[in-house]
DOMAR-171375 format. One line per 4 residues: their letters; for each residue x, y, z of C-alpha. Coordinates in steps of 0.001 Angstrom, whole numbers, plus 524288, in hexadecimal, padded with zeros to 5 digits. Layout:
BEGIN
A = X Y Z; ...
***
This chain:
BEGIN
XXXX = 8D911 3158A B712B; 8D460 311A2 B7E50; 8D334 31DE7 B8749; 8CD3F 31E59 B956A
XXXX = 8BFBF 32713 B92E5; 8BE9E 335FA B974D; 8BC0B 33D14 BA46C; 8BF80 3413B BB36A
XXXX = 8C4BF 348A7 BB874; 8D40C 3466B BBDBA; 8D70A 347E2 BC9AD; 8E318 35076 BCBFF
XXXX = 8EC24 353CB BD7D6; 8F281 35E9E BDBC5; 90086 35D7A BDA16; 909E6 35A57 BE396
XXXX = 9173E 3567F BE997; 91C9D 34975 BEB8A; 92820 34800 BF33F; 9341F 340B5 BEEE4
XXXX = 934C2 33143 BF0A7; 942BE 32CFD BEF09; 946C1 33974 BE8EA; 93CFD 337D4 BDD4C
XXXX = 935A1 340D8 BD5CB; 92748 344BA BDA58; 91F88 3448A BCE9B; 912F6 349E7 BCF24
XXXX = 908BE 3437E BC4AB; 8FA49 343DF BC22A; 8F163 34E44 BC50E; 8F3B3 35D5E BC666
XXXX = 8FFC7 36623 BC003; 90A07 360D4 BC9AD; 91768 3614F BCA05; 9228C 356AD BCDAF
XXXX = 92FAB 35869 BCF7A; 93B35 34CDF BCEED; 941EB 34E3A BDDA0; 9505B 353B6 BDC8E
XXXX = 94D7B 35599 BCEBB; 94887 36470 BCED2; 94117 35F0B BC29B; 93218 3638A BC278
XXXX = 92772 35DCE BBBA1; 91B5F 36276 BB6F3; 90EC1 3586D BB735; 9088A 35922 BAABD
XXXX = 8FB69 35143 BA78C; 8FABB 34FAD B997A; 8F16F 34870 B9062; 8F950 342FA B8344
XXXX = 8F53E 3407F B746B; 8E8E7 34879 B7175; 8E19F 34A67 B64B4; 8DC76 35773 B63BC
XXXX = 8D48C 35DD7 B56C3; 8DFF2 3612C B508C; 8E163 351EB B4B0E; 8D59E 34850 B4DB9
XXXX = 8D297 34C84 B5B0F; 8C6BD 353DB B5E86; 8C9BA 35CA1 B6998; 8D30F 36900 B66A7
XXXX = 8E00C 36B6A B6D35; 8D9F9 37672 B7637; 8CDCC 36D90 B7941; 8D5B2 362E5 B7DFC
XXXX = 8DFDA 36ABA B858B; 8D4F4 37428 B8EA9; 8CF8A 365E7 B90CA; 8DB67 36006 B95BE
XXXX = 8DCCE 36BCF B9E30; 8D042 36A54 BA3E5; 8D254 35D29 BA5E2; 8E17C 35DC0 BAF23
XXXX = 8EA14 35C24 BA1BA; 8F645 3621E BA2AF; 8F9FC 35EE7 B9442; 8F55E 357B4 B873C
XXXX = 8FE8C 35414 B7CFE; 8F519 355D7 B6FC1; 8F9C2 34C7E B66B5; 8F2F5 34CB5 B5A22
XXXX = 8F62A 3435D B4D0D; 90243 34971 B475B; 8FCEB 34420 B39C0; 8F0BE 33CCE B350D
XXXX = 8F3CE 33894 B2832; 8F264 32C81 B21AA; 8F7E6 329AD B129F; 8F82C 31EA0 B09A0
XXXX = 8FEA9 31A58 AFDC9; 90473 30CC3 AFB24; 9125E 3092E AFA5B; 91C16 30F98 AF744
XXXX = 91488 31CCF AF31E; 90F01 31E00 B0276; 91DF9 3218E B05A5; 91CBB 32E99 AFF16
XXXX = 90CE3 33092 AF861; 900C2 32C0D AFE58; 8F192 32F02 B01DE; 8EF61 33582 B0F4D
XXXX = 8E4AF 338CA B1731; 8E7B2 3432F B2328; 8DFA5 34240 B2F07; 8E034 34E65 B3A01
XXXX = 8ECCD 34F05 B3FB6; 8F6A1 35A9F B4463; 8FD39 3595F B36A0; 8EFF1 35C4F B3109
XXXX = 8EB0E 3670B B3AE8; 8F8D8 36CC8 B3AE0; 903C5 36A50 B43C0; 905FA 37953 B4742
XXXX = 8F92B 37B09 B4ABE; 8F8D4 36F4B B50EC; 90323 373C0 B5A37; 8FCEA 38078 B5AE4
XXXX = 8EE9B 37CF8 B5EC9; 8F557 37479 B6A58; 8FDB0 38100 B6E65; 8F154 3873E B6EB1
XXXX = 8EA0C 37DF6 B778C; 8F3B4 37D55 B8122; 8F50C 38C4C B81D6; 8E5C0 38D38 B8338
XXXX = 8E36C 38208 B8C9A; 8EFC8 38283 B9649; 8F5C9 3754F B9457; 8FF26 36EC2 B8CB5
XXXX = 8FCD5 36A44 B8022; 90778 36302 B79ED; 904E6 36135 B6B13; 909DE 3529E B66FB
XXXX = 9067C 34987 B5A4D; 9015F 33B7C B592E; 90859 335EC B4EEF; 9080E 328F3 B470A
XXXX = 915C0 326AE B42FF; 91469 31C7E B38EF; 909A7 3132A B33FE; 909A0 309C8 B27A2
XXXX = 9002D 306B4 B1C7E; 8FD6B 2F7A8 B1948; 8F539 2F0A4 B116A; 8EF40 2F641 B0440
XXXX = 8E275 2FFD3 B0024; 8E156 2F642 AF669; 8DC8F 2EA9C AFCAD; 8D6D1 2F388 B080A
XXXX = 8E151 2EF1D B12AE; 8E889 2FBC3 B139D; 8EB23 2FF2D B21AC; 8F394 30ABB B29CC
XXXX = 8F9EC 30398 B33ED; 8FFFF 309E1 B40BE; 8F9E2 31885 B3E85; 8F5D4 3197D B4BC0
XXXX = 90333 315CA B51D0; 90355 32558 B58FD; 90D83 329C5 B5D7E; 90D50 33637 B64A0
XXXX = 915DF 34287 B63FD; 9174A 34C5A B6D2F; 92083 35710 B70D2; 92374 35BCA B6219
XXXX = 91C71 3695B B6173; 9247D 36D69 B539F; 91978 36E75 B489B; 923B6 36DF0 B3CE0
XXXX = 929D2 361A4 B4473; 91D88 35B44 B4635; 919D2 35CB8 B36F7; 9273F 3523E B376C
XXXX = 92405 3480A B3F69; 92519 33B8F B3979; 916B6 335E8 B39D6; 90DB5 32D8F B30B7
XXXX = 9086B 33560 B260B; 9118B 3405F B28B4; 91A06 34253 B1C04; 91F51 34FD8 B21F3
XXXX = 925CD 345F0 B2CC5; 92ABE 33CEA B2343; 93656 33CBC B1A58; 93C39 33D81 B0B87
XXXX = 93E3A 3311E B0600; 9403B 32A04 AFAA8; 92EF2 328D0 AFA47; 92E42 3378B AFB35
XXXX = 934B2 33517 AEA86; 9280D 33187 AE7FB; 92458 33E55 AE8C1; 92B2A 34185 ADDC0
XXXX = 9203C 33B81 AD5A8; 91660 34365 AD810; 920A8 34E5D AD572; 92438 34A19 AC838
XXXX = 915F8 348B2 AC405; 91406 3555B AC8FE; 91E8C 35C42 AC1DE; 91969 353C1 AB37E
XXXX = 90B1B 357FB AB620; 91051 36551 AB7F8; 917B6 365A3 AAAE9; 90C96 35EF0 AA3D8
XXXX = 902C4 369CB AA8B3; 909E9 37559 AA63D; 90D15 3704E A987F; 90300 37369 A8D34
XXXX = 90016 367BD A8782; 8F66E 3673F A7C71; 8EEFB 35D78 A7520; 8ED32 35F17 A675D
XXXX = 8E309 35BD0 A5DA3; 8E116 35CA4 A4E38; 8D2AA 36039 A4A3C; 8D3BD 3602B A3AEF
XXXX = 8DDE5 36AD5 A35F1; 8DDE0 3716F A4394; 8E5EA 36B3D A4F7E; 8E28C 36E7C A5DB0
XXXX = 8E9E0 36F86 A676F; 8E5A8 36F5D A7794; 8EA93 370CF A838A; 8E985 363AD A8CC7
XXXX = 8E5CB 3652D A99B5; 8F097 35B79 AA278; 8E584 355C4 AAB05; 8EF38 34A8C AAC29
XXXX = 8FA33 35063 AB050; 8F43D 35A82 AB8B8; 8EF17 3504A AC00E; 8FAF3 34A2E AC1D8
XXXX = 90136 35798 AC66C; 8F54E 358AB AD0B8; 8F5E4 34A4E AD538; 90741 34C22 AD7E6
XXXX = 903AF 35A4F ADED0; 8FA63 3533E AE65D; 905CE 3477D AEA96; 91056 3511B AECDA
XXXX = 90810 3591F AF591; 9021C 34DEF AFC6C; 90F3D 3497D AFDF0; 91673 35610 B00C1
XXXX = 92120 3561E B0939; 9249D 3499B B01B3; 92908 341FB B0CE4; 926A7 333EC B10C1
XXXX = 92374 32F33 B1CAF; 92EA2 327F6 B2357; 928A8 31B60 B2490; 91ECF 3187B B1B09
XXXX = 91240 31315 B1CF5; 90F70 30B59 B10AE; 91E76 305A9 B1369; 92571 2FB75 B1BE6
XXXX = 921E8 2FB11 B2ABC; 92BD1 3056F B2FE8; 92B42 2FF3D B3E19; 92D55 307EC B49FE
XXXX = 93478 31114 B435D; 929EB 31CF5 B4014; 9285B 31CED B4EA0; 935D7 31DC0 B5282
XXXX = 9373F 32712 B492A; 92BC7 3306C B4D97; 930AF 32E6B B5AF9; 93FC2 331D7 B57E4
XXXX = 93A39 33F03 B50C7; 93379 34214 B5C01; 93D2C 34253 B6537; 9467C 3493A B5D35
XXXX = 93B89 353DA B5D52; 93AEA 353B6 B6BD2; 92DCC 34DA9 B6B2E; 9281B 340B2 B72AE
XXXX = 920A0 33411 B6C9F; 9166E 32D2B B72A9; 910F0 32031 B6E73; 902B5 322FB B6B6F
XXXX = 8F616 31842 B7197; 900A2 30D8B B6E89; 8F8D6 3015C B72AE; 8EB3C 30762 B6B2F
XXXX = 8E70B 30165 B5DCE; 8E0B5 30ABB B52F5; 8DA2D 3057A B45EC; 8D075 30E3C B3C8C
XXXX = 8CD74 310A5 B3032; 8D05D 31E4E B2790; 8CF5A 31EDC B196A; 8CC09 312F3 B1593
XXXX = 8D84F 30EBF B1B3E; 8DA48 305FA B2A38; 8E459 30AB2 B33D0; 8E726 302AB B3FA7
XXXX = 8F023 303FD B4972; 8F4C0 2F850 B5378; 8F9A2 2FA85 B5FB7; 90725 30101 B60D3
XXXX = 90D3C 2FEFC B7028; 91917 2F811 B6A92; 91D11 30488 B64B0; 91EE4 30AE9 B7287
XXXX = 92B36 30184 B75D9; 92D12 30035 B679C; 92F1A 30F08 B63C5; 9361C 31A55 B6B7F
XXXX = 92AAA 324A8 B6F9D; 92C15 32C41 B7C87; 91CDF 32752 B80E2; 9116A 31F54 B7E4C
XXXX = 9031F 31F3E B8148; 9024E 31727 B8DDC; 8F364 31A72 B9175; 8EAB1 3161B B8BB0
XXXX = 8F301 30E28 B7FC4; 8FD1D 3085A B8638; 8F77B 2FF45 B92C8; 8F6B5 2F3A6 B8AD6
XXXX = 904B9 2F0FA B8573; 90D0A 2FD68 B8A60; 909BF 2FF56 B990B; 90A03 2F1F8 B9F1D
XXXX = 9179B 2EDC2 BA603; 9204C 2E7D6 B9C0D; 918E0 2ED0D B9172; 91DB0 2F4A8 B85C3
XXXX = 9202B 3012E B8D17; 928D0 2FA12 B97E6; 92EA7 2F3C0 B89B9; 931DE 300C5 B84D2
XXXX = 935EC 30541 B916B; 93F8C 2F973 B92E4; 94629 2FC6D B8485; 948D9 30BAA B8938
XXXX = 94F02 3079C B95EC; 956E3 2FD9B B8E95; 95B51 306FB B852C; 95430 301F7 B7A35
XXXX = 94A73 30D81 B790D; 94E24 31C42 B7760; 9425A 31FC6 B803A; 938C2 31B79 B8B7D
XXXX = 92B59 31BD2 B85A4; 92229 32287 B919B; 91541 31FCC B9233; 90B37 32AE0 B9376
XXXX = 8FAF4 32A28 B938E; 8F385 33171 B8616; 8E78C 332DF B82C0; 8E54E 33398 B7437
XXXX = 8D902 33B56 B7594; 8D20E 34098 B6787; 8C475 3432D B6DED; 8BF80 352AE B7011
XXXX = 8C26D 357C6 B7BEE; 8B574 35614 B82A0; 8B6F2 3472C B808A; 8C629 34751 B8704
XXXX = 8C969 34502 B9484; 8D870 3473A B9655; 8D8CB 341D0 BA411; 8D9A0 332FA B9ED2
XXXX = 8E711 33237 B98D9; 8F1D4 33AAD B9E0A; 8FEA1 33B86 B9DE0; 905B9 342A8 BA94B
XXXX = 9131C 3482B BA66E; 91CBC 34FA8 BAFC8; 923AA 35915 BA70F; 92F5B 36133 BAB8D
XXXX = 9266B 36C19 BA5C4; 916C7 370BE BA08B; 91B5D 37064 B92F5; 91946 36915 B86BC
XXXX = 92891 36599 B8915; 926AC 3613D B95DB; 91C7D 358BD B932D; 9222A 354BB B8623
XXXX = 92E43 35281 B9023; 9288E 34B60 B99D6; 92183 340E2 B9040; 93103 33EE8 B8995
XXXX = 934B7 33B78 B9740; 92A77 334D4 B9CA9; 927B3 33AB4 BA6A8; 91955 33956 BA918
XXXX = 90D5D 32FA5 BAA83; 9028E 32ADB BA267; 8F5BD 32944 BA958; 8E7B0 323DB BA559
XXXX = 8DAAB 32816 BADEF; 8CE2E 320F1 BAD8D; 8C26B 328EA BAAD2; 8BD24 33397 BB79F
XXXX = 8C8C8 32D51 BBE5D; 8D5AD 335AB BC3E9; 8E1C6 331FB BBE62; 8EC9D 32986 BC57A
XXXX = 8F96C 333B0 BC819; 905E8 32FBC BC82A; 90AA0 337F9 BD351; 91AAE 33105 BD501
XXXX = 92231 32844 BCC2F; 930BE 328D2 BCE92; 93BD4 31FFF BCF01; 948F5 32208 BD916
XXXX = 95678 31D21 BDCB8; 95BCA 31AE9 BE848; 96615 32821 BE32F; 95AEC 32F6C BE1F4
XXXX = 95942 33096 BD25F; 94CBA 33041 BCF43; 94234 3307D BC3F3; 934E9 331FB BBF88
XXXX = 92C29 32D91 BB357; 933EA 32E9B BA746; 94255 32F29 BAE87; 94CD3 325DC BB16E
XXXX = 954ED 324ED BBDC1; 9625E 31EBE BBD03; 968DA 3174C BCAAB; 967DC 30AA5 BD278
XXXX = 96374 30678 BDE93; 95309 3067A BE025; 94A2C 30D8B BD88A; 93FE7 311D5 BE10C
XXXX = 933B9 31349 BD8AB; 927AF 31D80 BDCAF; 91B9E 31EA8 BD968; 90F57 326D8 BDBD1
XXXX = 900F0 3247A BD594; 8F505 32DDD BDA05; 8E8A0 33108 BD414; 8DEA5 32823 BCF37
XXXX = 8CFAA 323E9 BD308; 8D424 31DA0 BE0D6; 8D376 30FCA BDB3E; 8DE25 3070B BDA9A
XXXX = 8E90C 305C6 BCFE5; 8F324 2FCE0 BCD00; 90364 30287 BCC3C; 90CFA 2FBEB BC5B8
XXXX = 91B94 2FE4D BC644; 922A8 2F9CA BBA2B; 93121 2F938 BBA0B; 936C2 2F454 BAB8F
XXXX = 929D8 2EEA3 BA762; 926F1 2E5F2 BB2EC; 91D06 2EA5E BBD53; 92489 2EAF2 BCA52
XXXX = 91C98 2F0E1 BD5DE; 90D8C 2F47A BD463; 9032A 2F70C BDE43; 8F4AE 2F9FD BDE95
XXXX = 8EF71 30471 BE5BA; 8E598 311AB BE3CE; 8EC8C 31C48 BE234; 8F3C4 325B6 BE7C0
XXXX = 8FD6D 31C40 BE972; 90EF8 31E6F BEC5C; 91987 3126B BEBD7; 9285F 3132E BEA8D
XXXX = 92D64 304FE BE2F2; 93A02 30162 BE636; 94153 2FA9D BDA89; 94F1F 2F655 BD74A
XXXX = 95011 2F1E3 BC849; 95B44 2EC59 BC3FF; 95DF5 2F428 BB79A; 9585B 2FF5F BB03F
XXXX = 94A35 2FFB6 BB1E5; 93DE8 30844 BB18E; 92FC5 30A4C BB7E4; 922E3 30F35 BB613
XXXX = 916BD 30E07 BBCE5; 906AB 30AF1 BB7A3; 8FD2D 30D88 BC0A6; 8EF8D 3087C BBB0F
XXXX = 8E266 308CF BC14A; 8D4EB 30501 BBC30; 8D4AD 3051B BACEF; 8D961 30F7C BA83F
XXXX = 8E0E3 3167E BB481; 8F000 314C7 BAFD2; 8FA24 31C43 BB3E8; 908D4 31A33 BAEDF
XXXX = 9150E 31FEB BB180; 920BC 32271 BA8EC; 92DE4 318BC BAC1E; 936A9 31C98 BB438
XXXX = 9436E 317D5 BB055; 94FE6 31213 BBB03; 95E98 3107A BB491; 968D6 308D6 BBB70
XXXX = 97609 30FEC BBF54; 97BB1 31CEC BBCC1; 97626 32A7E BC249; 967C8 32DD8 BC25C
XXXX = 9606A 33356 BB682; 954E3 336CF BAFAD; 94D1C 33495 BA461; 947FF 3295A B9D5A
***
């Protein structure tokens, strides 16, 4: 995946106090522990700086939870959200035994380490080091078998379609989640009868053994008799142990992968789980490609962004998979955006910045890829809330550079209703957009103000820079703001969403 490389320090200010433009909230982003308050609101909001989806050693990562989190520390991080492979497992067995029996190979994941003391080690590190450390899961929700070992064209198709899962801290419901390779997630079906096989041979080979059975023999007036040893049959009995406990809890996984093409529907249905659990999804390096080789066996992986309108997850990975086909105006996340303001979408997907780091902790530099939340509190729930509400920005810092700060970004009515990243504020008349970038080198950057997909004010300057955008849309509409600099300074805000008529409201 491409990644800005490592180092610098970031720059950080001391927090302060805006004052209220048009009764709007004064939101304090970027460096140091700040807080911002919405004005008339009472509402407080603590500035968290958080670095999302981590690898540590507990799957295939090489740094350990405690490593990584003393590092961040050092480093300005607020928060990391550790989000190891719920399951690494890949089986195959052709059509139509693959539904309930095949061959699997398990790779490290939290399901292999243990998902208790996976949950405890990341207690642990955040007790020890002094900042948050949410636990989460990347998780592959579904991918499909095609082609045949026979003729050497068997391929896994779509493994690396990630999505990831945070905000679920239950071990037991964890062990449930409906994931590929996960038969403790999956379901009883009429496939899980084929267990019944292996049963059956097991019960005959059991008989067979603990009957005598003797083989006799006449040697002139004399006839022998001896006891057979059931080689066959205990065979048998070992081979059907070995299936039922290979196979053991005798589900089948929802969807199968040696089946028909299921569609979107593992993902909806991962994402629909999760947020009965009180859990978030994000989209996972959506616009990144992944191909290799294991076993004997080629996995690829094209491209996913189509998913993010497509599907119903709270988030996706905007920096650094998601500038080519998600970001720009009227791409798929102004698409996506579009369907939820129209009704046609349960949720607003929000875009946040992740750095998908495996390396060991000498070799990571968490100052590149941040995401910057306000949560109402320093919790996992408050960040966990914040990221289901969008209320926060994804940012991406060149190498020995300070990162860009998004110090305002509100939207107000002439009434006085107001909101900020995430909300939505309901009344006519004007909506009086503001906006406030700092940080950076000193050079210039480029600001664009995107209202429904279509760019509608932008300016270059260095910043700090401070405008108020006066706009009257003639419906329902939203906006968000990208600030970008020389490759890869990026900054993006969440949308901030405007309904026509009745009394003012909140939340997207």
């Amino acid at each position: 995946m491409t990644r800005a490389r490592r180092a610098a320090p970031r720059a950080r200010s001391a927090a302060r106090r805006l004052p209220a433009v048009l009764g709007l909230a004064a939101l304090l982003f970027g460096g140091g522990r700040g807080v911002a308050s919405e004005a008339g609101s009472g509402r407080a909001y603590s500035e968290l700086v958080a670095v999302v989806h981590l690898h540590t050693s507990l799957g295939d990562g090489q740094a350990t939870p405690l490593e990584m989190a003393r590092s961040a520390r050092g480093q300005g991080v607020d928060a990391l959200v550790i989000t190891d492979h719920l399951i690494e497992r890949v089986a195959y067995a052709p059509w139509p035994i693959g539904n309930a029996l095949g061959v699997s190979v398990s790779l490290p994941s939290v399901v292999s380490t243990g998902i208790a003391r996976y949950f405890a080690a990341l207690a642990r590190a955040e007790s020890d080091a002094g900042i948050l450390v949410l636990p989460g899961l990347e998780v592959s929700p579904y991918a499909r078998w095609t082609g045949s070992l026979l003729d050497k064209s068997l391929e896994l198709q779509g493994w690396h379609r990630h999505v990831l899962v945070i905000g679920i801290e239950d071990p037991e419901v964890v062990a449930r989640l409906p994931a590929f390779g996960n038969r403790a997630g999956g379901c009883y079906g009429v496939w899980s009868m084929l267990f019944l096989l292996p049963a059956v041979a097991l019960l005959w080979s059991g008989t067979r053994v603990a009957r005598p059975v003797y083989r006799e023999s006449r040697l002139g007036r004399f006839r022998l008799r001896r006891r057979r040893v059931p080689w066959a049959e205990g065979c048998v009995g070992v081979a059907s142990l070995a299936l039922l406990v290979a196979g053991f809890p005798f589900k089948v996984e929802r969807f199968s992968p040696v089946g028909g093409d299921p569609g979107d529907a593992p993902f909806l249905g991962l994402e629909e789980r999760v947020r009965a659990l009180g859990g978030v999804t994000s989209w996972a390096h959506p616009e990144a490609a992944a191909e290799r080789a294991a076993f004997g066996v080629r996995m690829a992986t094209a491209p996913y962004p189509e998913l993010v309108p497509r599907t119903d997850a709270d988030a996706f990975g905007a920096f650094p998979e998601g500038v080519k086909t998600l970001l720009p105006a009227g791409g798929l996340w102004d698409t996506a955006l579009r369907e939820h303001l129209a009704g046609r979408r349960r949720t607003s997907p929000f875009a946040l910045a992740e750095l998908d780091e495996h390396s060991a902790v000498r070799d990571i530099d968490f100052r590149i890829l941040q995401t910057v939340f306000l949560a109402r509190e320093r919790s996992h729930a408050g960040v966990v809330e914040a990221l289901r509400t969008g209320r926060m920005y994804a940012r991406w810092t060149p190498e020995a550079k300070a990162p860009l700060r998004l110090v305002a970004w509100s939207a107000g009515l002439p009434s006085g209703a107001a909101a900020i990243a995430g909300e939505s504020v309901r009344g006519d008349g004007t909506v009086a957009i503001h906006l406030s970038v700092a940080g950076g080198d000193g050079s210039t950057v480029t600001a664009r103000l995107v209202r429904t997909g279509e760019v509608i004010w932008t300016t270059r300057a260095a910043p700090p820079f401070d405008a108020t955008v006066n706009d009257d849309p003639a419906g329902a509409t939203y906006y968000r703001l990208d600030v970008e600099g020389a490759y890869p300074y990026r900054l993006i805000s969440n949308p901030i969403f405007v309904l026509r008529g009745g009394a003012a409201g909140d939340g997207a």
